[in-house]
N, C-alpha and C positions, 0 to 999 in steps of 0.2 A: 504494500500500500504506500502510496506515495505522503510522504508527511509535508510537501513541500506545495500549495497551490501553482506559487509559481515556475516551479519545473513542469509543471504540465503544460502542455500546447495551446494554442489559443481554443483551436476548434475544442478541442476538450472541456477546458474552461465555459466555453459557451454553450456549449452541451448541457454541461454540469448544469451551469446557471439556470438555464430554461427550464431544466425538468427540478428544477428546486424550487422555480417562479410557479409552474404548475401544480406541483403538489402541495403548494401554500394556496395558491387559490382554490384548488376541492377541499383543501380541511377549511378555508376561511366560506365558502359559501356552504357545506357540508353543517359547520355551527350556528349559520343562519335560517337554513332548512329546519336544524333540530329546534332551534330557538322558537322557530314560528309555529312549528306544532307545538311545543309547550304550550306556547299564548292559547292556542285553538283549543286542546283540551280540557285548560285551566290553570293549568301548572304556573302559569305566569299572569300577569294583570297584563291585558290588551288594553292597547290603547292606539289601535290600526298599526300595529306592533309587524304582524306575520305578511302583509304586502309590501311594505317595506322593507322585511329583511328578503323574501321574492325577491323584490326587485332590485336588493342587492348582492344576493346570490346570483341571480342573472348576469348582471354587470360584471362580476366577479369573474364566471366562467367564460365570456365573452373574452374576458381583457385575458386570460389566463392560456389560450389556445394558441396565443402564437399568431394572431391576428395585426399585430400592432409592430413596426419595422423594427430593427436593433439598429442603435445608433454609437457609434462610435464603437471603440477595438475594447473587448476582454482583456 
């Protein structure tokens, strides 16, 4: 295992990056899903709570695919 980020290659590096940007956006829209069923079944006080976080689980998965250019060098 390399202990050094920087001995690895760019593309690697960017690799790495992206699927680290991904899997933080399914766990971060993932606790927004959970969140809003909470509200729904009571677990939590609603207060237009579960479309909001929708619709920021949405957002979230959206910007998380790799849709959105890489700018500048790893």
């Amino acid at each position: 295992m390399v202990q050094d980020w920087n001995l690895l290659s760019d593309d690697l590096q960017l690799a790495l990056s992206r699927e680290a940007l991904r899997r933080a956006a399914d766990t971060i829209a993932e606790q927004a899903e959970v969140l809003a069923s909470e509200m729904e079944t009571g677990g939590l006080i609603d207060r237009g709570g579960p479309d909001a976080l929708r619709l920021l689980a949405h957002v979230v998965r959206i910007n998380g695919e790799g849709t959105a250019p890489v700018g500048g060098h790893a």
